[in-house]
C-alpha positions in Angstrom: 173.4 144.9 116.1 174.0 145.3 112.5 172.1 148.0 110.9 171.1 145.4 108.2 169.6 143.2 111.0 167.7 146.1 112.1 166.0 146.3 108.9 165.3 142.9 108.0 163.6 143.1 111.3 161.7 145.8 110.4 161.0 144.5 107.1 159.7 141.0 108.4 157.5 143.2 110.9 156.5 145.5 108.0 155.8 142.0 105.8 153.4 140.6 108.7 151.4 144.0 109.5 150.6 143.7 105.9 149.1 140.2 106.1 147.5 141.3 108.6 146.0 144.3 107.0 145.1 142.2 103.9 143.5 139.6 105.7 141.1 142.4 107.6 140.5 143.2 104.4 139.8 140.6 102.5 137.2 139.5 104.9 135.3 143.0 105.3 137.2 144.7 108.4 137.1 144.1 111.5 134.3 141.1 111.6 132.5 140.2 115.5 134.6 136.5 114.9 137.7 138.5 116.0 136.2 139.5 119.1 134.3 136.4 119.8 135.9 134.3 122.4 137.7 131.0 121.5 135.9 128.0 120.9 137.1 126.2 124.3 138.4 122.7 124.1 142.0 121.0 123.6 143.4 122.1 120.1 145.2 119.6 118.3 147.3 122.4 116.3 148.1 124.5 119.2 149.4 120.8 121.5 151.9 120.1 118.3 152.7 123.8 118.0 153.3 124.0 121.4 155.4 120.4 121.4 157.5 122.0 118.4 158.0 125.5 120.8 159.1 123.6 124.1 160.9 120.5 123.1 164.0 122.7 122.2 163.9 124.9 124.8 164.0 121.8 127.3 166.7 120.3 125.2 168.7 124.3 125.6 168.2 124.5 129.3 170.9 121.9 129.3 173.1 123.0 126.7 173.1 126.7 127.4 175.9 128.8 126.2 178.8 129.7 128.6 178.0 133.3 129.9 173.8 133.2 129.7 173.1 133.0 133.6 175.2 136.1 133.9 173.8 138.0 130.9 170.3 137.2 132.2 170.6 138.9 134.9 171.2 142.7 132.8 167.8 141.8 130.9 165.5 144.6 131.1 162.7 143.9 133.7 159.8 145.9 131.3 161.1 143.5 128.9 161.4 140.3 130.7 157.7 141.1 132.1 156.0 141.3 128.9 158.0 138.5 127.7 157.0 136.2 131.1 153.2 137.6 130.3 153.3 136.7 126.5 154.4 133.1 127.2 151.6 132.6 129.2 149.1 134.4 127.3 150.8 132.6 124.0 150.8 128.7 125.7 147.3 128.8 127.2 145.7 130.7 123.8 146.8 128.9 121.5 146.0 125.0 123.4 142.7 126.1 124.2 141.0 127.8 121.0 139.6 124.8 118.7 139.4 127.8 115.5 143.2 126.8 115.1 141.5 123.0 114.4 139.4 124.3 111.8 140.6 123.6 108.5 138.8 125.5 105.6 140.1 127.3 101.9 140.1 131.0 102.8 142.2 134.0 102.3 143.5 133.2 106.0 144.8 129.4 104.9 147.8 131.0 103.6 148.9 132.0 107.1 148.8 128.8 108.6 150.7 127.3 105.6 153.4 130.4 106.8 153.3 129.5 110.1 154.1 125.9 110.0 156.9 126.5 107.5 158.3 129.2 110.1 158.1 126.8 113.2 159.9 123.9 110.8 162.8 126.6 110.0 162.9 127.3 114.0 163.3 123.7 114.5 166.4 124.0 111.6 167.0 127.0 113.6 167.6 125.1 116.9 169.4 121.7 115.1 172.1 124.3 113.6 172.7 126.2 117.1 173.0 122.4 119.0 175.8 121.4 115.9 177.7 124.4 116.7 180.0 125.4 119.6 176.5 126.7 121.3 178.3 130.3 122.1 175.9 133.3 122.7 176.7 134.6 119.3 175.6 131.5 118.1 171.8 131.6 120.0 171.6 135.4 118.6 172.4 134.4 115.3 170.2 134.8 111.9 168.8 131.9 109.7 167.9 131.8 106.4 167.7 135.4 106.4 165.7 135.9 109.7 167.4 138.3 112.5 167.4 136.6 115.8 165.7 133.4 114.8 165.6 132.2 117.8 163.3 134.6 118.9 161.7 136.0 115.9 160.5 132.5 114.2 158.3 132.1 116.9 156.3 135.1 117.4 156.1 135.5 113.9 154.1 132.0 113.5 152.2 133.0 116.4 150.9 135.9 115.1 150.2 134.6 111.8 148.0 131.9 114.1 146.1 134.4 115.8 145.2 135.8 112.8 144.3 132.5 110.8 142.4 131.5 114.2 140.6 135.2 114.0 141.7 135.9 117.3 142.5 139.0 118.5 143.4 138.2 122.5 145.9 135.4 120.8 147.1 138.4 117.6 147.6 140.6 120.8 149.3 138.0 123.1 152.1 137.5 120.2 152.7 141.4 120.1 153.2 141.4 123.4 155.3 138.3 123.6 157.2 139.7 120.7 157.9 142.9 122.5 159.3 141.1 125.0 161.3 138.6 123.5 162.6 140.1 120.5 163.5 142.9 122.4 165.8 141.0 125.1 167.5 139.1 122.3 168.5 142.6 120.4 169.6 143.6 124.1 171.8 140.4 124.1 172.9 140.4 120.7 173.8 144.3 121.1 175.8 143.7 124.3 177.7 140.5 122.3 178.4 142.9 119.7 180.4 145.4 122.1 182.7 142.7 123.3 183.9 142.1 120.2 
């Protein structure tokens, strides 16, 4: 992987601790909402931000790129675990706290405004990979500026909804998921990069 890549992903990382970090500030520290548990029900925001997740990923399983089933099976098993726990964690967090429902003007609106715009650019993400020759370098690829869109949109818009939500178990579940995913795409995009 480029070394450039590597620090736009740090950057981006670095970028999102830092809302993080201001939004704990802004609303006094660590408040007992963040520790509360969800408010249980169907959430309307997590079914179309779960709609917006899946639909392409059903629509890849069919056009997947010549050579994944065989790289899939070098993917680290720490990695693919934490990834596999993440998705789960991720899916059933974010359908079944109503807080992601609850609009209201705070310092935290701003990441759900980010998170939205990150799941539309990892729609554009997905609509640019299906128009091209669908190659692995073309699923590992950046957009707009984002290393390894495909995986990094995601978790990004997740974490930025755990924190609008104040939820820590869902903040947590997109670390983890991000551990996991990010970290098998760099594996992928790394071993691309030695065959050329």
């Amino acid at each position: 992987m480029k070394k450039s890549n590597i620090i736009a992903l740090s950057a981006l990382c670095a970028a999102f601790a830092a809302i993080a970090a201001w939004s704990l500030s802004v609303s006094g520290g660590l408040p007992e909402s963040w520790f509360r548990l969800p408010k249980w029900g169907i959430s309307v925001v997590g079914i179309v931000f779960l709609l917006m997740l899946f639909t392409p990923n059903i629509i890849w399983s069919k056009n997947q790129p010549e050579g994944y089933e065989e790289a899939s099976k070098r993917e680290n098993k720490v990695l693919l675990s934490l990834e596999r726990a993440g998705e789960a964690l991720v899916s059933t967090l974010v359908l079944i706290d109503r807080r992601l429902d609850s609009f209201s003007l705070s310092p935290r609106s701003g990441c759900m405004i980010l998170a939205l715009i990150l799941m539309i650019l990892y729609e554009l993400y997905w609509r640019k990979y299906f128009r091209s020759s669908r190659t692995l370098a073309d699923m590992y690829s950046d957009y707009c500026g984002f290393p390894l869109a495909g995986a990094s949109l995601p978790v990004f818009a997740v974490f930025l909804l755990g924190i609008y939500a104040c939820n820590v178990f869902l903040t947590a579940a997109a670390v983890i998921l991000g551990i996991g995913h990010i970290g098998i795409h760099l594996m992928h995009k790394k071993d691309i990069e030695k065959e050329i």
